[in-house]
N, C-alpha and C positions, 0 to 999 in steps of 0.2 A: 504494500500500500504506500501512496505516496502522501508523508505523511505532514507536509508542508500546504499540498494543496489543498489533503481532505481539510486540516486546521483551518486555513486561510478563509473555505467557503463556505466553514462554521461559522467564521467571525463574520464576512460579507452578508448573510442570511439571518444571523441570530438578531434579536433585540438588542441594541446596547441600554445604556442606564441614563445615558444624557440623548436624550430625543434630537440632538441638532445633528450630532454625529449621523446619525439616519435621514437626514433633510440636506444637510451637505452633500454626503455621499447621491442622494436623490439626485440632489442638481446637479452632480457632477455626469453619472450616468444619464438624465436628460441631455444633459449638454453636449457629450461626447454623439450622442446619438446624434441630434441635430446638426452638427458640425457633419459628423459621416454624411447623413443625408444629403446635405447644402454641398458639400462637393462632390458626389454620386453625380447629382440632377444636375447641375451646373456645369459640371465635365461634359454630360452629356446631351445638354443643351447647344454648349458652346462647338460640341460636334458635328449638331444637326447644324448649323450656321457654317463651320468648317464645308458641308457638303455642298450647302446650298449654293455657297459664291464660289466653290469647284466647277459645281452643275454650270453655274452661269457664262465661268469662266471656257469651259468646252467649247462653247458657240461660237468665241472668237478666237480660240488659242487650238491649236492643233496638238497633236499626239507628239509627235516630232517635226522638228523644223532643220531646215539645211541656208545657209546663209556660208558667203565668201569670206573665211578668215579675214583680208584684206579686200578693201575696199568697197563699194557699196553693190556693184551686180554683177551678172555672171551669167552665162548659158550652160541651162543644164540639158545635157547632149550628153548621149557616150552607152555602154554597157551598164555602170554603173543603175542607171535611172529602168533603165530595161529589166534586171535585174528586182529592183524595191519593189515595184510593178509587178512582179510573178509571184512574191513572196503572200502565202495562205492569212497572214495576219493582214495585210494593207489592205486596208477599205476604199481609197482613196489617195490619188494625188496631183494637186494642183499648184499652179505658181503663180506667185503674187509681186507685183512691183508696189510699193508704198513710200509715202515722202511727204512732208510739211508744206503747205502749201496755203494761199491766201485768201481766203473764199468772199465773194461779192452777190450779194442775195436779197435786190430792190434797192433798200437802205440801209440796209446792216451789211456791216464786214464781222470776218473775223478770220482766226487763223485752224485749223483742223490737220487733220492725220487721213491723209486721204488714201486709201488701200485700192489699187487696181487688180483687179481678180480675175483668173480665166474663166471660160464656160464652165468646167467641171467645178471651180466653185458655187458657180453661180445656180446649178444645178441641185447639189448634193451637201451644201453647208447647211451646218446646224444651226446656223442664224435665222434660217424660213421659218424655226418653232419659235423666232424670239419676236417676229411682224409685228406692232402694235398697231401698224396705220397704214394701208395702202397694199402694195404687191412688193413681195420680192423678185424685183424682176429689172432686167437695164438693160433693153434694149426695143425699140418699140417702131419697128422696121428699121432705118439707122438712123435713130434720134438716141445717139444715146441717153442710159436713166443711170441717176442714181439713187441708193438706198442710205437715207442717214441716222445716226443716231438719235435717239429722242431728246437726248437734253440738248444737243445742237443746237436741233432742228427748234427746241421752244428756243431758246436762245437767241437763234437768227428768224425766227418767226414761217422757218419753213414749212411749205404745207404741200404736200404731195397733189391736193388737188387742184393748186391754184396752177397757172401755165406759164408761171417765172421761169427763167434758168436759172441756173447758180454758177457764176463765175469763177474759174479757178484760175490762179495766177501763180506763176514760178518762173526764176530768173532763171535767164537765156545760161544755158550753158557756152553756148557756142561765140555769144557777140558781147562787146563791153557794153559797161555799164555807159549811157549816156545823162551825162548829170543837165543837161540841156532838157532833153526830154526821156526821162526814170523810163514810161509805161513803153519803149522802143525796146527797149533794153530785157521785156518780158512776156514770155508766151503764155498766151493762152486759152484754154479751153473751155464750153460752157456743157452742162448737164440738166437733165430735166429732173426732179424728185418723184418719185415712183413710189415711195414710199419709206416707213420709220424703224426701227428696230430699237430694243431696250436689252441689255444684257449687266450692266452694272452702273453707277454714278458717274464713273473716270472712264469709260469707255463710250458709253452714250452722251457725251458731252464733249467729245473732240474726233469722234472718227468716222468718215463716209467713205461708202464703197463704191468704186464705180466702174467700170470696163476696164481690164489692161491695155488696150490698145490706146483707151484715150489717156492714160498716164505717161503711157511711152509717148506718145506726141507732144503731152506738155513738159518731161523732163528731157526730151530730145534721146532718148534712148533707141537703138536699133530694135529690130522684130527679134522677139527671142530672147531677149535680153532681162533678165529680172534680181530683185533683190534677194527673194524665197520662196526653197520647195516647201511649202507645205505638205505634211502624211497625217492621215488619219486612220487609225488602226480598228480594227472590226470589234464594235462592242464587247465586253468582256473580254479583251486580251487581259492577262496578268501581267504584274510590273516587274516579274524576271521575264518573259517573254521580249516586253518592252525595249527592256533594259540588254537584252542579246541582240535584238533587231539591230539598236540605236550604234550598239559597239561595233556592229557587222557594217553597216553602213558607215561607220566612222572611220572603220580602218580601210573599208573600198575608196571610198575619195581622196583620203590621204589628208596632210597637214593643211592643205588650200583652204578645205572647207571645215565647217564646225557643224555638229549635230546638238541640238540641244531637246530636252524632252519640256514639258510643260512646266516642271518647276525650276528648272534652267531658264526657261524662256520671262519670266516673270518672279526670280530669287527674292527679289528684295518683299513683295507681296508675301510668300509663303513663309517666309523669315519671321515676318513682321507678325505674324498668325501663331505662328511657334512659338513666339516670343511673349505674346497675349495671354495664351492658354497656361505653359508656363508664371507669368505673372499671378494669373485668376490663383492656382492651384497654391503658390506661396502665399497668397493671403489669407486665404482660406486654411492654409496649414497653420497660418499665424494666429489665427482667432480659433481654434483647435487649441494650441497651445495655451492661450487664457483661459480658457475654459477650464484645461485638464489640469490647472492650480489650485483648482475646489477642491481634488487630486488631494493635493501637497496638505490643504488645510485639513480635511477629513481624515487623513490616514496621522498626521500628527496628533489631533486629540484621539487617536485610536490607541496609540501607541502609549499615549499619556493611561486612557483608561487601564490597558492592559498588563500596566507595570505588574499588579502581583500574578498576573498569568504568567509574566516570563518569567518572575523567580520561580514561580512552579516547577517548567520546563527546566530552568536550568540546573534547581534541585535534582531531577531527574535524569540529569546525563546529556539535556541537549545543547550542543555546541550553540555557536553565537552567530555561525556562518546559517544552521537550518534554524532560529528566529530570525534573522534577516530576511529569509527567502520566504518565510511565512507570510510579514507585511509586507513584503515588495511582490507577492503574490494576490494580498488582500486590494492591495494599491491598484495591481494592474487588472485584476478581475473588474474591477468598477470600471475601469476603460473599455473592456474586452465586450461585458455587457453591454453599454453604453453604444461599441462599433457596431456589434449586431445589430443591434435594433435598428439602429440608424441605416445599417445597409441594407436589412430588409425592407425598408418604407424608399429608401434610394431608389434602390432597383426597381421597386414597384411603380414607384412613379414614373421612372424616366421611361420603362414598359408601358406602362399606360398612356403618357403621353407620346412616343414615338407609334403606337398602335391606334389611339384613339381622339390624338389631339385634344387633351383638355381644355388647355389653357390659351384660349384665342391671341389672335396676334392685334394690336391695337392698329388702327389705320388700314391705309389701303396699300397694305403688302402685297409682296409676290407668293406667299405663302400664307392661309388663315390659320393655323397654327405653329405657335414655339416647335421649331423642329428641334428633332431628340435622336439619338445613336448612340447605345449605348457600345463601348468599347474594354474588352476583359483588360488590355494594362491601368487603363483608369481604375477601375475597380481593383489592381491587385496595388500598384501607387497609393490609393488612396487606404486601403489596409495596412497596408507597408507602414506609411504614414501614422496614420493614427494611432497603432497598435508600438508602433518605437517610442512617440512621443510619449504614450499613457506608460509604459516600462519608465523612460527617465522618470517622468515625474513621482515614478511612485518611489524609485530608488532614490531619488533626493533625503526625504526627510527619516528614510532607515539608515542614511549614512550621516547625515546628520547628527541622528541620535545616537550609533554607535561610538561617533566622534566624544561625544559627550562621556561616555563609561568611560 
């Protein structure tokens, strides 16, 4: 028999003689609870959110992308491309020219990310499920069209239905600058709005898409000529799959070009999201830790009460190392309780809400409810966690007091 723990969860269960001891320890194991749970749901809140601006992100960001080491474009020709092309995982692959460019729309200017895209995107992008207003569509016999963002578009007051062009403007590569007269000096091109797209705040608020052909005429680029292969890999590829494809074709092109995957293509975004969740989880382990100080208080008037129980035991024959490990057992069971609970009402909820959407989303989201995922390292983290901190705390005041003998 282990005769540390049966003690321990004598004292943890039994009546003591001063009723506060019992109301501390209460709070304390409410409190641990609480805590468990608030970083359960909240991990797994902040997961559902993690997916959601994923999901969004797909629409505009591709599986893999190929871009020229040096310099801004490049023809992609050759065996290599013939090769990606044949491969059971590629869904797709199209190429894009894109570039900063100055836009002229009635009475508003401004400046945008204007993305030229070939047929196959224009076809098979997963922007057609993000349409808020119009067609995705650019080209309308050959008037070319383009498709803009929605926060642009409110911005510059563009309306797909109205019969404006939209002005694009980019200096001449080819001819100088004449400071005599600036607009000689720059090409350019007009489109029609066809229609709006929404995919997130910083995307929808600076970037339209429009024909490759007509980018290449405004930045004077030859036929063939682009800045990026775009690939998109067939739903459910795995991210070692991914991740072979990405090296196979890394190591076909050679040093020229660069293969980057989607959180290569947008690091500083996915960083920043790491770094969040991270954040959330230390604060939440810090108010854990105040909590589990009711810990420190409760098992100190325990130990106070229990002075003639240990001279008992130690009439008895028991070392000083197995009453230590009796209250740092008494200590940590009150945490250990405390986790349970709290991870079973966690778990429950963040189940209930990723299955049944409790908890409405306030406004007019993309989503009506708080999205939820739960993920096993969270929950073994957050065990981890709480279950280390309720051990220190409880060993603090048994060493404490051993100090004291």
């Amino acid at each position: 028999m282990n005769v540390p723990f049966f003690i321990a969860r004598r004292y943890l269960f039994a009546k003591k003689s001063h009723n506060v001891i019992n109301i501390i320890s209460g709070i304390s194991m409410a409190g641990m609870a609480i805590g468990t749970a608030a970083l359960i749901i909240i991990l797994s809140v902040y997961n559902g959110f993690d997916d959601l601006v994923k999901g969004m992100m797909k629409g505009i960001e591709p599986d893999l992308m190929i871009t020229p080491a040096t310099g801004k474009v490049f023809i992609p020709q050759g065996e290599v491309y013939d090769w990606i092309y044949e491969q059971d995982q590629v869904w797709n692959m199209c190429t894009v020219l894109q570039e900063q460019v100055f836009l002229n729309y009635g009475s508003r200017q401004g400046v945008a990310l204007a993305k030229g895209v070939d047929e196959i995107y224009q076809q098979e992008s997963p922007l057609i499920d993000h349409v808020r207003d119009g067609a995705f569509s650019f080209h309308k016999g050959d008037v070319p069209l383009a498709v803009v963002g929605a926060g642009l578009a409110y911005k510059m007051d563009i309306n797909p239905r109205f019969m404006t062009g939209i002005e694009m403007y980019f200096p001449s590569r080819t001819r100088r600058i004449s400071l005599s007269n600036p607009a000689a000096s720059t090409e350019r091109v007009k489109v029609w709005p066809s229609g709006t797209f929404s995919v997130n705040a910083d995307i929808d608020a600076s970037t339209l898409l429009v024909p490759i052909e007509c980018m290449r005429e405004l930045l004077e680029y030859k036929d063939g000529e682009v800045s990026s292969v775009e690939i998109r890999l067939v739903e459910g590829t795995s991210s070692s799959d991914l991740k072979a494809i990405q090296e196979q074709i890394a190591k076909k092109l050679g040093p020229d070009f660069v293969v980057r995957d989607r959180y290569q293509q947008n690091e500083a975004l996915y960083k920043m999201m790491r770094y969040e969740k991270a954040a959330i989880y230390l604060i939440l382990i810090f108010v854990v830790i105040i909590i589990a100080f009711n810990i420190f208080g409760s098992l100190s008037m325990l130990i106070i009460e229990k002075k003639d129980d240990i001279e008992t035991l130690r009439s008895m024959g028991a070392s000083s190392s197995l009453i230590r490990k009796i209250f740092v057992l008494e200590g940590w069971l009150i945490s250990l309780v405390g986790l349970l609970a709290g991870l079973l009402v966690g778990l429950l909820f963040a189940w209930a809400q990723q299955r049944f959407g409790l908890i409405s989303m306030p406004g007019n989201f993309v989503v009506s409810a708080y999205p939820s995922r739960l993920v096993l390292s969270d929950v073994l983290i957050t065990v981890g966690g709480v279950a280390l901190i309720g051990y220190i705390v409880a060993l603090l005041p048994v060493l404490s007091y051993a100090r004291k003998k």
